[in-house]
C-alpha positions as CSV (number, residue, x, y, z in Angstrom):
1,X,-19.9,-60.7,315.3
2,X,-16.8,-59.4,313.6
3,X,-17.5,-56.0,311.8
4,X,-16.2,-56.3,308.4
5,X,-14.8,-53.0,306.5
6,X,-14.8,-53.0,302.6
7,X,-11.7,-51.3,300.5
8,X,-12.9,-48.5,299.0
9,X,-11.3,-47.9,296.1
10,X,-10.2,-44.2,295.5
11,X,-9.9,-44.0,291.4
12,X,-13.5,-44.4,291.6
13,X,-14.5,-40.9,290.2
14,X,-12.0,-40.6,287.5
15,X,-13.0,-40.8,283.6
16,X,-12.8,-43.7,281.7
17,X,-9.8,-43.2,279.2
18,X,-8.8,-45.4,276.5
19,X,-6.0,-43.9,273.9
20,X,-7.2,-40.2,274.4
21,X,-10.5,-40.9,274.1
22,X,-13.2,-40.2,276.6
23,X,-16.2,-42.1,278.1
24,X,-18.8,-42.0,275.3
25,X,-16.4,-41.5,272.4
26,X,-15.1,-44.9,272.8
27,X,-18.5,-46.4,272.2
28,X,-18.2,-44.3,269.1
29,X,-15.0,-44.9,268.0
30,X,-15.9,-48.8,268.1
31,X,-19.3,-48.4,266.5
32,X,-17.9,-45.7,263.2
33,X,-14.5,-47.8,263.3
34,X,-16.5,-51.2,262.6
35,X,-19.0,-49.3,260.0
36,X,-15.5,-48.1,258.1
37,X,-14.2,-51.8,257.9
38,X,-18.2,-53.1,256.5
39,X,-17.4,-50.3,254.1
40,X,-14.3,-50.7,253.0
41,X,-15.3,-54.7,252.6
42,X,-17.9,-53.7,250.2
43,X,-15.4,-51.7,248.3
44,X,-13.1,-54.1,248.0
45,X,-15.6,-55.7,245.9
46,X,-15.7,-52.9,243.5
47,X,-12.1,-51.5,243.3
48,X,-8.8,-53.4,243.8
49,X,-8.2,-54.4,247.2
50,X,-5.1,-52.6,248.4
51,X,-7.2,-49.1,247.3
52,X,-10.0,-50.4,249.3
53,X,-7.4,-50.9,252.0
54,X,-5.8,-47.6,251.8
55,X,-8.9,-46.1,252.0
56,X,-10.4,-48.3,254.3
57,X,-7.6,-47.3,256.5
58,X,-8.0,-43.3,256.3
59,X,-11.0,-43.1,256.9
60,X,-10.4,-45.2,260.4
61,X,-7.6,-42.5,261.2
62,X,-10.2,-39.6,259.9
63,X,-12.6,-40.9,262.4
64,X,-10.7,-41.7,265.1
65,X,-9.1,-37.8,264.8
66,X,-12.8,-36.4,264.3
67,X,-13.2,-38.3,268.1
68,X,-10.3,-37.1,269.5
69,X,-11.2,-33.9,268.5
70,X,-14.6,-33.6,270.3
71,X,-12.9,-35.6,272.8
72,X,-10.4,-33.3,273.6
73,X,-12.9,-30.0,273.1
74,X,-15.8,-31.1,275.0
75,X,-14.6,-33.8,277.4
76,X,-16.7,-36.8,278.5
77,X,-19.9,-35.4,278.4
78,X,-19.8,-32.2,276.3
79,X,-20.7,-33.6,273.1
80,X,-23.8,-35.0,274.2
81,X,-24.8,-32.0,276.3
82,X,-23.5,-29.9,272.8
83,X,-26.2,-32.1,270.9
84,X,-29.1,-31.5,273.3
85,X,-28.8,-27.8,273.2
86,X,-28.8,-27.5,269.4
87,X,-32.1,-29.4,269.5
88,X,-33.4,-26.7,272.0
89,X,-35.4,-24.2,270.3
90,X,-33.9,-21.0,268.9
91,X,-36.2,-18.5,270.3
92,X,-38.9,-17.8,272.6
93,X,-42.3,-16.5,271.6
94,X,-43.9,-14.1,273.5
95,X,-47.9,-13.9,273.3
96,X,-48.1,-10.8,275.7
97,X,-46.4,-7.7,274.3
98,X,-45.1,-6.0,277.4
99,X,-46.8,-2.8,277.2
100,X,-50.0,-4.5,278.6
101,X,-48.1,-5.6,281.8
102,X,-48.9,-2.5,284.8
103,X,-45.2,-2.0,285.1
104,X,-45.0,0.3,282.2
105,X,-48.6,2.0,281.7
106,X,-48.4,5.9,282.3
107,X,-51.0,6.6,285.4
């Protein structure tokens, strides 16, 4: 039997980059960038459609900088790790005041 050797590829570990954007912000990019576009469709039925546009259009570019910023700040996984930690509790109750504990009782 021949012994067969695969290619590894060696870009393997880098991030996934896509315009400036990192890893998870391009999920979120796509997801807040089609959200601006349903909103700026129902505006259109409300205001003229070159305002809804214009606006349509900014807030696109407001997002998309809003990304690049975390992007850019916390890298690929920062913002979610940044999320979990502000869901962590503040502080730490302590039922046992320390005076009980034999370290500090005077013999």
């Amino acid at each position: 039997m021949e012994q067969e050797y695969l290619h590894i590829k060696k870009g393997l570990q880098k991030e996934v980059l896509f315009m400036g954007l990192k890893a998870v912000y391009i999920n979120y990019c796509l997801y807040l960038g089609l959200a601006s576009i349903v909103i700026g469709l129902g505006l259109s039925s409300l205001i003229p459609t070159a305002l809804a546009l214009l606006i349509t259009i900014l807030l696109i570019l407001a997002v998309f900088g809003i990304l690049m910023f975390y992007s850019r700040t916390y890298g690929a996984k920062g913002f979610v790790k940044k999320l979990a930690d502000a869901q962590g509790p503040n502080s730490v109750k302590v039922s046992n005041p320390f005076k009980t504990l034999l370290l500090w009782k005077n013999n």
